[in-house]
Each structure stands twice: as C-alpha cells, then as structure tokens.
C-alpha positions in Angstrom: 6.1 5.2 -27.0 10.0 6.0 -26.2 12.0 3.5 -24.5 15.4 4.3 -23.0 17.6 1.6 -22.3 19.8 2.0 -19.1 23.6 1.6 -19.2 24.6 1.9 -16.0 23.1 0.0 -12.3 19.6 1.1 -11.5 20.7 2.8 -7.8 17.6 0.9 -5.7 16.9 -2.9 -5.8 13.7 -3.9 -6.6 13.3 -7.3 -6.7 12.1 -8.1 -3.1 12.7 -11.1 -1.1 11.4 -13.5 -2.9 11.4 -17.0 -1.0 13.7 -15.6 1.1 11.8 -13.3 3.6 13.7 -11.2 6.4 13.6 -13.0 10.1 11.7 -10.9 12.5 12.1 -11.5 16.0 9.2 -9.7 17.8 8.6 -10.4 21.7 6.3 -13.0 22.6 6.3 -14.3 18.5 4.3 -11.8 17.9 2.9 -11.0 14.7 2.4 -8.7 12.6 0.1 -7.5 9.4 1.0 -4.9 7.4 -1.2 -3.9 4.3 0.4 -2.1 0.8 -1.1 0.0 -1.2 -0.2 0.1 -4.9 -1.1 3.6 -6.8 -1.4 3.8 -10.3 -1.2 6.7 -11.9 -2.9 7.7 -15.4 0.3 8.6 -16.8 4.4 7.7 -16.6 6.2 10.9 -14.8 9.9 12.2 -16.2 12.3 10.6 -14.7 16.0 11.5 -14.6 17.3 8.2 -13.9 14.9 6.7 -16.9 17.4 9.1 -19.6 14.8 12.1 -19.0 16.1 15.7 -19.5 14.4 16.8 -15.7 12.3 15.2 -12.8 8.3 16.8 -12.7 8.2 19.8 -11.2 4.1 20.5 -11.7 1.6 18.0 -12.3 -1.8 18.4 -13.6 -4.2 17.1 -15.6 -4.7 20.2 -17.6 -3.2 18.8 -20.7 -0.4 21.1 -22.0 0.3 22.9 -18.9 4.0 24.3 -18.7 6.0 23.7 -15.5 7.5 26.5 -13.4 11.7 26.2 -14.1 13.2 26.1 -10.8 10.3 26.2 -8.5 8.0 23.5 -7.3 4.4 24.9 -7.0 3.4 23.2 -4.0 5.4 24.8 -2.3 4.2 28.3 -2.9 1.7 29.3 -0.3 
C-alpha cells in the first residue's frame, strides 16, 4: 500500500456539521427527509490531489487495461 502525505490544505472541507447543523427555515416548519447514498467502490481511483501523476481517465475491471492519453472513453460515441 503507498501512502502520500499532503503538504498543502486539502481544497474541500469534509468534516460536516457536526453538532452544529445549518438552520433551515422552510414555510409552515416544514420538514424535510433527505436520504444519502454512500458507494463503495472495489478499488481507490488516481487522484491528483492525493500526489497521483493523473486523474482516471478509463475504468474497468479488466485488470491491466491501458487508458486512452488525452481522451475520456465515455465520451466517444
């Protein structure tokens, strides 16, 4: 397993509210649900921001498989 340890501020926050939630105001004290779905994936994607050389460009699960430089695959019709 490589680990990269970051120098510099992560560029999102993601430590939530905590016990401090945001104040909502809707009309009539309305309220609301909201549901969130966490996906976990079978494998950790490159990241730039986690010190990798490039972002994914293809994903499979065909172990091996090369990704197209400079193209994004889904995108090709």
């Amino acid at each position: 397993m490589h680990e990269t340890e970051l120098n510099h501020d992560y560029p999102r926050d993601l430590a939530g509210y905590g016990g401090q939630p945001p104040v909502a105001n809707w009309p009539g004290q309305a309220r609301i649900a909201v549901q969130f779905v966490l996906n976990i994936e079978e494998g950790a994607e490159n990241n730039v921001l986690h010190g990798d050389a490039g972002s994914e460009q293809f994903l499979s699960d065909i172990i091996g498989a090369d990704s197209y430089p400079d193209r994004h695959i889904v995108n090709d019709g």
